[in-house]
DRENDO-1510 file (C-alpha; in Angstrom, 1 decimal, always signed):
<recs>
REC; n; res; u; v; w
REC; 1; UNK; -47.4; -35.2; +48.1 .
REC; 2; UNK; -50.8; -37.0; +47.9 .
REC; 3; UNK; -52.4; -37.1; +44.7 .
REC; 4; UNK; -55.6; -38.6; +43.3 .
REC; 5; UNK; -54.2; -41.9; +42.0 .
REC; 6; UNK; -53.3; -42.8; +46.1 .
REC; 7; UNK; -57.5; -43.3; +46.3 .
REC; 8; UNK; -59.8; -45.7; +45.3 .
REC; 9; UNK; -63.2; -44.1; +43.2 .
REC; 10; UNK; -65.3; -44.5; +46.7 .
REC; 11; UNK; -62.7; -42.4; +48.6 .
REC; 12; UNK; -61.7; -39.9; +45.9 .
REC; 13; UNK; -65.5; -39.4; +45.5 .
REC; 14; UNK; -66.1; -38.9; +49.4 .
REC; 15; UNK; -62.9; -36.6; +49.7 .
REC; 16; UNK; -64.0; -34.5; +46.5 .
REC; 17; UNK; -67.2; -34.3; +47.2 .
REC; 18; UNK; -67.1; -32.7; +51.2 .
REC; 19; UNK; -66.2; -29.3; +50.0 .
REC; 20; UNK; -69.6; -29.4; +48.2 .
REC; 21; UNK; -71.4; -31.2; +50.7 .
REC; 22; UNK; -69.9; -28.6; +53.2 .
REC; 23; UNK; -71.2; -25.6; +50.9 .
REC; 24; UNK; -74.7; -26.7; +50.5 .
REC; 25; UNK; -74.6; -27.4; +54.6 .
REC; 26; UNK; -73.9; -23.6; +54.8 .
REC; 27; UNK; -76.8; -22.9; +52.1 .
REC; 28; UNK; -79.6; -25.1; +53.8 .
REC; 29; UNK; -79.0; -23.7; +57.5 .
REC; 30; UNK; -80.8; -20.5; +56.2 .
REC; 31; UNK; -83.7; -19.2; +53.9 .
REC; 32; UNK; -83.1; -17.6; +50.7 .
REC; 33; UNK; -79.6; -16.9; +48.9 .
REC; 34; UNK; -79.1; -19.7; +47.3 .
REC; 35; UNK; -78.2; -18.4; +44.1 .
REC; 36; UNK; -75.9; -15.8; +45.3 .
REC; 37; UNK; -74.5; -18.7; +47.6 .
REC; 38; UNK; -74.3; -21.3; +44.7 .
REC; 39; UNK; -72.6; -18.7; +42.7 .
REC; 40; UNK; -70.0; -18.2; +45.6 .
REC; 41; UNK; -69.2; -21.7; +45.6 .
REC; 42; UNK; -68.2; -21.5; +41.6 .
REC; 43; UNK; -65.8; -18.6; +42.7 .
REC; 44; UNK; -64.2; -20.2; +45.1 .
REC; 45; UNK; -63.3; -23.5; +42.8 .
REC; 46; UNK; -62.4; -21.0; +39.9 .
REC; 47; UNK; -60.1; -18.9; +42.1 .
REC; 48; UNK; -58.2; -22.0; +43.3 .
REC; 49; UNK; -58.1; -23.2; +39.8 .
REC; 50; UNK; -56.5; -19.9; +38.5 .
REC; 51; UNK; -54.1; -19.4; +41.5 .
REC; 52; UNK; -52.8; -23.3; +43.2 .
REC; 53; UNK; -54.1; -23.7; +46.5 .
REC; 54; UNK; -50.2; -25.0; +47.5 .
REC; 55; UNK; -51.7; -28.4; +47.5 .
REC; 56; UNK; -51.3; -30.9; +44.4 .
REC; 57; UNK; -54.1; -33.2; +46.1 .
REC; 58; UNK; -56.4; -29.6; +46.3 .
REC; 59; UNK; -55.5; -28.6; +42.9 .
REC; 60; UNK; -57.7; -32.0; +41.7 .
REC; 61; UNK; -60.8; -31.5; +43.9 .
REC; 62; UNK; -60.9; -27.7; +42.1 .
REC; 63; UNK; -59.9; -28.8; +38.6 .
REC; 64; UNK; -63.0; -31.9; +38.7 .
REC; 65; UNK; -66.4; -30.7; +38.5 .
REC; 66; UNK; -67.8; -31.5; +42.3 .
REC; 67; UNK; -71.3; -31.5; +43.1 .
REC; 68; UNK; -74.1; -33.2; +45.3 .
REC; 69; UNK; -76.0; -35.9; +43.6 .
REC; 70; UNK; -79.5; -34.7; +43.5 .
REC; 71; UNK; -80.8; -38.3; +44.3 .
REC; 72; UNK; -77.8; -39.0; +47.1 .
REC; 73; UNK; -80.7; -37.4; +50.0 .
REC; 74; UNK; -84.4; -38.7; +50.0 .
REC; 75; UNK; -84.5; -35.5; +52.0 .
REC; 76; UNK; -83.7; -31.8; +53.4 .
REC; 77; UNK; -83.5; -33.3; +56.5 .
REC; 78; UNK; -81.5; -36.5; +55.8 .
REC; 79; UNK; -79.5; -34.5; +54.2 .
REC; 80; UNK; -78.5; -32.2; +57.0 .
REC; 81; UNK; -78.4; -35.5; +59.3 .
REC; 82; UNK; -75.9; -36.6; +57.4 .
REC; 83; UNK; -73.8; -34.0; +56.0 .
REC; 84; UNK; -71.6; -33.6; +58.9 .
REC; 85; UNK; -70.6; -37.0; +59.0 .
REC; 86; UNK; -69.7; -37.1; +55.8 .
REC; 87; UNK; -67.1; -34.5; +55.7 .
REC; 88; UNK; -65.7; -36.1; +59.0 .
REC; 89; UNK; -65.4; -39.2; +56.7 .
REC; 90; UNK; -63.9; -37.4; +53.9 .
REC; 91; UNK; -61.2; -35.9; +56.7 .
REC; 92; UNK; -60.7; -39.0; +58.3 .
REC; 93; UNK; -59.8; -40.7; +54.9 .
REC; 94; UNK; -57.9; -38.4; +53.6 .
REC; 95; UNK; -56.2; -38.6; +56.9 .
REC; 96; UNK; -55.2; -42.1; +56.5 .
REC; 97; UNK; -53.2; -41.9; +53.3 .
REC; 98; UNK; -51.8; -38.0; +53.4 .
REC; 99; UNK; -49.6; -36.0; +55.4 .
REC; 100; UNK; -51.0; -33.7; +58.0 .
REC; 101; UNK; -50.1; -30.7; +56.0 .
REC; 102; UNK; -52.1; -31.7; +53.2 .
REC; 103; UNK; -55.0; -32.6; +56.1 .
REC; 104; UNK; -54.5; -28.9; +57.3 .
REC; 105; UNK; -55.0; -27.3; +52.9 .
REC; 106; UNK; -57.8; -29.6; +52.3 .
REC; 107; UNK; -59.7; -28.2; +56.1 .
REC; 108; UNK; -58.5; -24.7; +55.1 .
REC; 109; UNK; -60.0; -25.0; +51.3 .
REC; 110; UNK; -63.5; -26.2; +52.6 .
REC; 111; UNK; -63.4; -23.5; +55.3 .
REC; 112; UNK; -62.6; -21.2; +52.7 .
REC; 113; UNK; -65.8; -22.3; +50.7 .
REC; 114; UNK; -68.4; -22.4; +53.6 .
REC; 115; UNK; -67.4; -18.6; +54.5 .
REC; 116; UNK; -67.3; -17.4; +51.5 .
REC; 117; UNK; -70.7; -19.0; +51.0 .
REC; 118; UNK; -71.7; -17.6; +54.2 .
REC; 119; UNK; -71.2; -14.3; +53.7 .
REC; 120; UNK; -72.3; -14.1; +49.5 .
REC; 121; UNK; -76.0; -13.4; +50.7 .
REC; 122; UNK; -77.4; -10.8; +53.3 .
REC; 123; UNK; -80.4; -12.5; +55.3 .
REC; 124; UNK; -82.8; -10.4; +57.0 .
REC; 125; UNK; -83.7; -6.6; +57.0 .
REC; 126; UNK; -85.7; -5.7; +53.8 .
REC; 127; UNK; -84.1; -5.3; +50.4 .
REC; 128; UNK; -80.9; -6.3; +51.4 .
REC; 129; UNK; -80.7; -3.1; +53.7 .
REC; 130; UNK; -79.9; -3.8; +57.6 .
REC; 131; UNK; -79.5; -7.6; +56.5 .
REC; 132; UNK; -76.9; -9.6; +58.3 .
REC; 133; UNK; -73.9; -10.9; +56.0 .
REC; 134; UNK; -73.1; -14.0; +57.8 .
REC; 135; UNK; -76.4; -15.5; +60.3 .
REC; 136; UNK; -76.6; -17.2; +63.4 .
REC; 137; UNK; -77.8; -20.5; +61.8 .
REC; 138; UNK; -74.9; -20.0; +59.2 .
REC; 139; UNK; -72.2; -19.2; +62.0 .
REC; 140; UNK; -73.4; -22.4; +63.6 .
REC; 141; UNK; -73.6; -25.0; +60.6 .
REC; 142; UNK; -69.7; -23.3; +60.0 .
REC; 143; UNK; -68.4; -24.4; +63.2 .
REC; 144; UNK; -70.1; -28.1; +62.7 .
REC; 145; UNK; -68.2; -28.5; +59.9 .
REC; 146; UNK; -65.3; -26.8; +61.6 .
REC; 147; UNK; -65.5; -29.2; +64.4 .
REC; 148; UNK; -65.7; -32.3; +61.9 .
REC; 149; UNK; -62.9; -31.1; +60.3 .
REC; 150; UNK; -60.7; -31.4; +63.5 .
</recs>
C-alpha cells in the first residue's frame, strides 16, 4: 500500500491535484454547464469519501480538499496546453513509487470523475430538451486524458 507520507509536497500536490485538473479539462472542452459539472465533481469526491475507493493512497486525494489554483494558468488556453501533461506527470509519479494496482484505482477514480463530469450537463438542443448528455468535444478531452493515463 502507498500512502501519502511515500511523497514529497511537489509530488503529493501533482498526484492530488490531476483528478481536478482532469475535471476541469472535461469542463473547458465545452460551453456552458459548468455548474452542474462543478457540482458533479463534489459528488464524486463525497461518494468516495462515504464508500473507500479500495485504495488507501485514493482515500487521501478524496478526503483533502483538491482544486486548481486560480493563478496556476495565465490562460484558458495554457491551460488546456498543459493539462494533459500534467495528469501524465501525476501517473507517471505515482507510477514510480506505487504498485501497478494502485496505478490502475488512481486511473479508474479520475476516469470516474471526468464521466461523471461529462455527462452532469446536456449541451445543445434548447432547454435541455434534444441536448446531448456527453459531446463530441467532451468524448474527445476524455480519451486525452484516457490516453495520458496509460
Amino acid at each position: 500500500m502507498t500512502e501519502k507520507a511515500r511523497f514529497d509536497a511537489d509530488e503529493w500536490e501533482r498526484i492530488a491535484g490531476a483528478p481536478a485538473i482532469a475535471a476541469m479539462y472535461v469542463i473547458t472542452s465545452e460551453k456552458g454547464g459548468t455548474l452542474r459539472e462543478s457540482m458533479a465533481v463534489s459528488k464524486v469526491y463525497s461518494d468516495a469519501r462515504e464508500q473507500s475507493t479500495g485504495s488507501p493512497l485514493v482515500d487521501e486525494i478524496v478526503a483533502s480538499v483538491n482544486s486548481v489554483p486560480p493563478n496556476e494558468f495565465a490562460s484558458k488556453e495554457q491551460f488546456r496546453a498543459e493539462a494533459v501533461d500534467q495528469i501524465r506527470a501525476a501517473k507517471d509519479t505515482l507510477a514510480v513509487k506505487a504498485d501497478a494496482e494502485e496505478v490502475s484505482t488512481y486511473r479508474d477514480f479520475i476516469l470516474t470523475v471526468v464521466q461523471r463530469v461529462a455527462e452532469a450537463d446536456k449541451s445543445g438542443g434548447f432547454l435541455g430538451i434534444g441536448g446531448e448528455r456527453v459531446t463530441e468535444h467532451e468524448t474527445a478531452a476524455i480519451e486525452e486524458i484516457r490516453a495520458a493515463l496509460g
